[in-house]
C-alpha positions as CSV (number, residue, x, y, z in Angstrom):
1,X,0.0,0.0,0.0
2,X,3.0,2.6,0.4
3,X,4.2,1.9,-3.1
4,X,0.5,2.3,-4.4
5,X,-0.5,5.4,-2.5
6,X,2.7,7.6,-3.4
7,X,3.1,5.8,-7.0
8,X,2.6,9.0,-9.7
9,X,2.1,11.6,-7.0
10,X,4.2,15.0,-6.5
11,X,5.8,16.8,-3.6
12,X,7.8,19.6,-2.6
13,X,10.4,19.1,-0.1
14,X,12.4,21.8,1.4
15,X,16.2,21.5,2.7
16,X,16.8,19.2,0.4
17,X,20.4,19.3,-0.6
18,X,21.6,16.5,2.1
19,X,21.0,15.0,5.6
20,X,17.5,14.0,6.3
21,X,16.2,16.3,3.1
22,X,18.5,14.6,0.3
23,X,17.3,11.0,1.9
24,X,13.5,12.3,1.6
25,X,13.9,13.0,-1.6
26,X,15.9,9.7,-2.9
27,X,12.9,7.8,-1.9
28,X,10.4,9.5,-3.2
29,X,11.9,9.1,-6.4
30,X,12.4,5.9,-5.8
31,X,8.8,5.5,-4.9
32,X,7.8,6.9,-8.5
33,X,7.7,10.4,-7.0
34,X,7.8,13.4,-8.9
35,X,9.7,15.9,-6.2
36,X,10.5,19.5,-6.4
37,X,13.8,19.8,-4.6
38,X,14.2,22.8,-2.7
39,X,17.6,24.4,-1.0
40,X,19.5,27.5,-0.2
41,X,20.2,28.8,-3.6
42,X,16.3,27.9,-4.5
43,X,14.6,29.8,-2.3
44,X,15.1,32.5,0.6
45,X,13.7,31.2,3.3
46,X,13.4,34.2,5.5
47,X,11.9,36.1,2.8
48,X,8.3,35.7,2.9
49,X,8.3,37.7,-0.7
50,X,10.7,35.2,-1.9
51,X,8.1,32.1,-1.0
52,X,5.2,33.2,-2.3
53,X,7.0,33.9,-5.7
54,X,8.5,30.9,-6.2
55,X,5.3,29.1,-5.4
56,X,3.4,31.3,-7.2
57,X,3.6,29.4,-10.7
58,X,4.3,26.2,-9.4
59,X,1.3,23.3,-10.4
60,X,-0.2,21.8,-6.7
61,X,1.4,19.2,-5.5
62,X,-0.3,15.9,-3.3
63,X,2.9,16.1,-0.4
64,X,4.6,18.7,1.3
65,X,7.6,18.1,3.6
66,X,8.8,21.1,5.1
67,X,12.5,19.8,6.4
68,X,14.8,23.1,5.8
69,X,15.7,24.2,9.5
70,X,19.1,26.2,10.9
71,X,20.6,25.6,14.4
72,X,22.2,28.9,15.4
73,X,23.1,27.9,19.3
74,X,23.5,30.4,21.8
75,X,22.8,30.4,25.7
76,X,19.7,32.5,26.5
77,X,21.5,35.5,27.9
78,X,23.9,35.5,24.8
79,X,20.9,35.2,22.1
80,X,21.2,37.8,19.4
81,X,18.2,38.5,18.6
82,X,19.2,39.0,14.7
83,X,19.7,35.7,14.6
84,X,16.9,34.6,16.8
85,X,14.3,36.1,14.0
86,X,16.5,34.0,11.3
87,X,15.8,30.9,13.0
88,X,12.3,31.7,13.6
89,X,11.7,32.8,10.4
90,X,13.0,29.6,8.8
91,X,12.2,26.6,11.5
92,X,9.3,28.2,11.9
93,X,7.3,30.8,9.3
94,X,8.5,29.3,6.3
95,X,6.9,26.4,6.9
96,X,4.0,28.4,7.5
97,X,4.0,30.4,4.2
98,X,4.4,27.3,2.0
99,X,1.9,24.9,3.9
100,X,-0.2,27.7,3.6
101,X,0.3,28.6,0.0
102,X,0.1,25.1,-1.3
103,X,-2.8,24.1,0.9
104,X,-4.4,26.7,-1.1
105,X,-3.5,25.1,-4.6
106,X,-4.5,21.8,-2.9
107,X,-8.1,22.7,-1.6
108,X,-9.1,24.4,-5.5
109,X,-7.6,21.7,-7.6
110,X,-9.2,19.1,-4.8
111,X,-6.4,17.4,-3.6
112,X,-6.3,15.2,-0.5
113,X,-2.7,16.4,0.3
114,X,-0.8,15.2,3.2
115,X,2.3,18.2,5.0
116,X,4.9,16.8,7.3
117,X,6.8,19.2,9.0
118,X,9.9,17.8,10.5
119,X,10.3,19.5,13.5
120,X,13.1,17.9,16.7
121,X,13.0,16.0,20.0
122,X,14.5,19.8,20.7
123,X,10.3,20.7,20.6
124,X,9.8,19.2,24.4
125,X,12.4,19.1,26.3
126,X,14.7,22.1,26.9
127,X,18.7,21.3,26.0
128,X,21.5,23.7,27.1
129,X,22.5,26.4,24.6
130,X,19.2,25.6,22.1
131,X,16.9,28.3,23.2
132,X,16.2,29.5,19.9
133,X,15.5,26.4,18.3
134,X,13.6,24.8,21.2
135,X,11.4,27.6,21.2
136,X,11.3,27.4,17.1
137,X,10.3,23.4,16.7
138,X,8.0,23.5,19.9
139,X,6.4,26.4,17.8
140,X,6.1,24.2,14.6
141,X,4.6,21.1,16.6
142,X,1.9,23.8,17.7
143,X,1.3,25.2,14.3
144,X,0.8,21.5,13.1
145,X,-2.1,21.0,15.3
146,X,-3.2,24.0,14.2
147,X,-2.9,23.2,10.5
148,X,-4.4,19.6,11.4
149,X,-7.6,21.4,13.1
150,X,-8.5,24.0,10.3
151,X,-6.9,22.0,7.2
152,X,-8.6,18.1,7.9
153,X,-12.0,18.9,7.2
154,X,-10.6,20.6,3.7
155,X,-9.0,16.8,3.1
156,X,-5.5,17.7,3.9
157,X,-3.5,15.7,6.7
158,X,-0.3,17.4,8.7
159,X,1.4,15.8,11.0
160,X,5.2,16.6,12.5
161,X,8.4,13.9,13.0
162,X,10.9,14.9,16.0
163,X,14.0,13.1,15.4
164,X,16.7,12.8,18.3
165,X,20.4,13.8,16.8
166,X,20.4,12.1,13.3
167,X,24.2,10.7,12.0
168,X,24.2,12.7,8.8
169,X,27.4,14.7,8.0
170,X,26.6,17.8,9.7
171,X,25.4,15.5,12.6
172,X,28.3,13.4,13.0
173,X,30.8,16.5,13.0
174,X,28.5,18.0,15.8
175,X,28.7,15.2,17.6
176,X,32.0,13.6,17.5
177,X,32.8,14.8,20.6
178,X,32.6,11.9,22.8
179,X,31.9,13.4,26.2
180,X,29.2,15.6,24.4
181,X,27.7,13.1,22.6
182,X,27.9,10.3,25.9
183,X,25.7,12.9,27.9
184,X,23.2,13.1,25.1
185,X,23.4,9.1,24.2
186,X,22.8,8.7,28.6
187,X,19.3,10.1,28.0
188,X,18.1,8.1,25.3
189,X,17.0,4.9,26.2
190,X,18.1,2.7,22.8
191,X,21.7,4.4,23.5
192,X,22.6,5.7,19.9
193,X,21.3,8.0,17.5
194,X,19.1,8.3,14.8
195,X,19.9,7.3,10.9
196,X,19.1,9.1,8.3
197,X,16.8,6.1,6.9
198,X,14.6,5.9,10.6
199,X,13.0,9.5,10.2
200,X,12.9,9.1,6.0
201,X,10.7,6.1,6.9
202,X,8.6,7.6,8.8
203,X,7.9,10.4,7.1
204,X,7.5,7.7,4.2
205,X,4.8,6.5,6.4
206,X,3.3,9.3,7.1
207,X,3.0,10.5,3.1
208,X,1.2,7.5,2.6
209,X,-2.1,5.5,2.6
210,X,-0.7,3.5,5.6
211,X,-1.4,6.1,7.9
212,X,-4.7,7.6,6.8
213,X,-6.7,8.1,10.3
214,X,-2.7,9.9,11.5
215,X,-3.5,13.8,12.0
216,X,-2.1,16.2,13.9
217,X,0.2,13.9,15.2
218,X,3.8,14.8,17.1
219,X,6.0,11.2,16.6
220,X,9.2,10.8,18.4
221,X,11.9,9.2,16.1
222,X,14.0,9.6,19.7
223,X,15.2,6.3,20.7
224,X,12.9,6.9,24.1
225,X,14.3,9.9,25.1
226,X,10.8,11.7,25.0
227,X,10.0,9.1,27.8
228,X,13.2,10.3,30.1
């Protein structure tokens, strides 16, 4: 049913030059997929302007996975706020415009679309030096139960994936550090860290048929440390 449901379908995906992004869109592709790939050099993310245009001739499409994100780490009496309203505008607002945008194509050409927003396990519980993007993915989890309320009757389904640390490159460099990473790996109850693959097949999940009564739903690709 996975195969069949996404089979000849479309989606936009944003951050999609590597890590968790890159491995979205491989397989969709794989799963006959037509994807619109978007990074950096596509589209400003922090310009609200810059959305909207580059959506603005685009055809609907049946999946949206908003995945682009920034991690600018600061403790909270060293926040500059110059970067706090860049991570808020792209964790956060960016996601907002193009859900918004495309749920709008979605709803007049009467598509059943499905959004996943991949937001962190950073969204419930508070980590040292993150208060910028705590505050940013525990926004997007909200605005996904928003989006689920107002956009399910209209036939659309959102739903959000909080990943623990995921090994891609960026990950592994931030992490190499093995007294860092041992505190981190203490508090998650499977003791290691996410692949790529175990948030790509969720979100696979979550895209398709298999999870049709899944709305408004925040899932933990954590390794148990939402239970700690």
């Amino acid at each position: 049913m996975l195969e069949s449901s996404l089979l000849g379908k479309s989606a936009l995906v944003t951050g999609a030059s590597r890590g968790i992004g890159k491995g979205i869109c491989d397989a969709l592709e794989r799963l006959g997929v037509q994807v619109c790939r978007w990074d950096r050099d596509t589209c400003d993310l922090t310009s609200v302007q810059d959305i909207r245009a580059a959506l603005k001739d685009m055809q609907p499409v049946d999946f949206v996975v908003n995945n682009a994100g920034v991690a600018l780490l600061e403790d909270f009496l060293d926040i500059d706020f110059s970067k706090w309203d860049q991570t808020m505008a792209v964790n956060l607002r960016a996601a907002a415009v193009i859900s918004q945008e495309c749920a709008r194509k979605m709803i007049e050409s009467g598509i059943s679309g499905t959004i996943v927003n991949v937001s962190s396990q950073a969204a419930y519980r508070a980590l040292p030096g993150h208060t910028s993007y705590c505050v940013s993915k525990a926004a997007l989890d909200h605005l996904t139960r928003m989006m689920a309320l107002e956009l399910g009757p209209k036939g659309i389904r959102i739903n959000s994936v909080n990943p623990t640390v995921v090994l891609t490159d960026m990950g592994r460099k931030a992490w190499e550090d093995p007294e860092k990473s041992s505190k981190m790996l203490s508090r998650i109850p499977l003791r290691k860290f996410a692949q790529v693959d175990d948030v790509v097949n969720v979100v696979m999940f979550l895209l398709s048929d298999l999870s049709n009564m899944v709305h408004g739903a925040v899932i933990p690709v954590d390794g148990g440390f939402s239970v700690g």
